[in-house]
N, C-alpha and C positions, 0 to 999 in steps of 0.2 A: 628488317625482321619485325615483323608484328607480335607485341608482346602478349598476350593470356591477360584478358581483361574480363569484368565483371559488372551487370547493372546493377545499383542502388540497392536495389531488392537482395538479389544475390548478397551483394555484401553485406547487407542486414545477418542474412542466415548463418552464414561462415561466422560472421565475429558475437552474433548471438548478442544482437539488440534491433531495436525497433529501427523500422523504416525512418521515422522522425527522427530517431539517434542519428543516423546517417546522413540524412537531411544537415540537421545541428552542425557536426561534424564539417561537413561539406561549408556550407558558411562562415562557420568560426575559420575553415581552412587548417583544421586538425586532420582531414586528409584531402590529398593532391586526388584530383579527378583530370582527366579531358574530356573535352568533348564532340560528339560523334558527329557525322553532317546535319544529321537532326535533332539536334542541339542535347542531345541524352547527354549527362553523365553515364562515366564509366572509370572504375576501378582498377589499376594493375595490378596483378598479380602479388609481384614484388613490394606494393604500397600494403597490401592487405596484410601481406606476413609483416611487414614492419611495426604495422598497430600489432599484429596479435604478440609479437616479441616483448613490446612496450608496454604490454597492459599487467596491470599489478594480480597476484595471485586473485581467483574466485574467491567471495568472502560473502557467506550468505547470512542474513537476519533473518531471525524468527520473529513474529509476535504478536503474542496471545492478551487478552483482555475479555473482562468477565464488568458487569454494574455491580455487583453488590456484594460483599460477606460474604454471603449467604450461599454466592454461588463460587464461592473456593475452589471446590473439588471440582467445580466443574473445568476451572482455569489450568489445575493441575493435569487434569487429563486431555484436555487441548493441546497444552505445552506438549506433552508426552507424543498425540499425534502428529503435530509439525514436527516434532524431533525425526518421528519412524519415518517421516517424509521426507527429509533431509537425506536419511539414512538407506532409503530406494533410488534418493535420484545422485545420492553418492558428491553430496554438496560437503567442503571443507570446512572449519575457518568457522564454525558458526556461531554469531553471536545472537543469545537470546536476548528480550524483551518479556515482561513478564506483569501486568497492574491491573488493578481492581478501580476500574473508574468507568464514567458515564461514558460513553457516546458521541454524547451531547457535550460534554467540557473541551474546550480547544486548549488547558494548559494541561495537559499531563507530563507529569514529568518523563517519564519513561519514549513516551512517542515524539516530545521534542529533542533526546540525545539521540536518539535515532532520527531524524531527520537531521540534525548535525550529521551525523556518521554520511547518510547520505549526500549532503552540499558537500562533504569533505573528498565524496567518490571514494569512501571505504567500502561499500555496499555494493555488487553485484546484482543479488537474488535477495528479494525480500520476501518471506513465507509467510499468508496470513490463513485462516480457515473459511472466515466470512468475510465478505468486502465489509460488512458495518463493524469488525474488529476495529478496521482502523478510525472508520468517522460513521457517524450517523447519517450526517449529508456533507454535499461534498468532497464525494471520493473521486469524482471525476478531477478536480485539482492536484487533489494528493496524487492522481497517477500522474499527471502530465508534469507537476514536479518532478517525480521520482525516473519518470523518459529523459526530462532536460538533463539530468545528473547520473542516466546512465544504467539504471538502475528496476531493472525489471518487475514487475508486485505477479509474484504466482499463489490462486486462491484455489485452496483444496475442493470446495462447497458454494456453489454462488447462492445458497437457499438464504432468508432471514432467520433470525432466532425470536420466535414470537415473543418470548416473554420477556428478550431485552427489547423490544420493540412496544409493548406496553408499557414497562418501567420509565423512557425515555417520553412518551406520551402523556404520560403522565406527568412526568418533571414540567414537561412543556408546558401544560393546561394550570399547574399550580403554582409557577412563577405567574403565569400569564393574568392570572386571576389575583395572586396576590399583588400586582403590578396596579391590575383594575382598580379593584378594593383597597389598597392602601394600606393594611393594616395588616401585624403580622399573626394577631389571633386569627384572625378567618381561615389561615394557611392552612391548619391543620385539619380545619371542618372538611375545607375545600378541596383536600387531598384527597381525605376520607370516602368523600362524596362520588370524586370521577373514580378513584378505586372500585367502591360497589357500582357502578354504572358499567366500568369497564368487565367485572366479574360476569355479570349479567350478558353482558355480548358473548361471551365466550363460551358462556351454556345454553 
């Protein structure tokens, strides 16, 4: 009797992760495949339902990020949108994320317990609005990260946010220069300086 079998692909769809997941999976030999005369993997049936039995409740992450104070209200009503988006696509279990930092900083507190949550495969769905919520460069990492462990990144908006993207630019060029110069009075001229430079592009 020929059982009800599935390609890679297929099984990606059904259990609602990436081709690469499957891949992974297939390797580690977290799932049983055979193989076809032309050397395809393929899935049984029976194999499929056994992961989906096994797999822990959906558990989705939100998380929201603003640069500065100043832009508070704007991080509150972000939250507020990833929330109404959870609550369209009828996501459980959700746990928010919620800080006021650069971009540009790789320690934030908030995105490194979430990335634990994640290497722990607490995390399912992770919900952001802009890919640079989560990093300024380097998002291609943090996805492939987040594929090895399982874990999906869905973003509402792929646009940038221009004015965290001048803020960050900035940060850039006044480290960079105070790195040059040496000294930490110049910081402030030199911040000053690509500030109005930057004003002036933008009008």
């Amino acid at each position: 009797m020929i059982k009800q079998a599935y390609s890679t692909k297929q099984t990606a769809n059904i259990l609602g992760v990436s081709f690469r997941t499957i891949k992974n999976w297939i390797y580690s030999h977290k799932i049983k495949t055979f193989l076809t005369p032309t050397k395809q993997h393929r899935i049984t049936k029976e194999e499929i339902n056994k992961i989906l039995n096994n797999q822990p409740e959906n558990k989705t992450a939100i998380y929201s990020r603003v640069s500065s104070q100043k832009q508070k209200e704007d991080l509150i009503r972000q939250h507020q949108r990833l929330k109404q988006y959870c609550k369209k696509k009828k996501y459980n279990q959700i746990q928010k994320y919620s800080e006021i930092a650069s971009g540009l900083n790789d320690k934030r507190n908030k995105l490194t317990k979430l990335l634990e949550q994640i290497a722990e495969k607490q995390i399912n769905h992770l919900i952001i609005e802009h890919k640079d919520r989560l990093t300024r460069f380097g998002y291609n990492y943090l996805e492939q990260y987040c594929q090895t462990h399982n874990t999906i990144i869905e973003i509402l908006d792929n646009t940038e946010i221009k004015e965290d993207l001048i803020k960050d630019l900035i940060d850039i060029m006044t480290s960079f220069c105070a790195k040059l110069y040496g000294k930490r009075s110049n910081r402030t001229k030199t911040k000053t300086a690509i500030e109005s430079c930057l004003q002036e592009l933008k009008t």
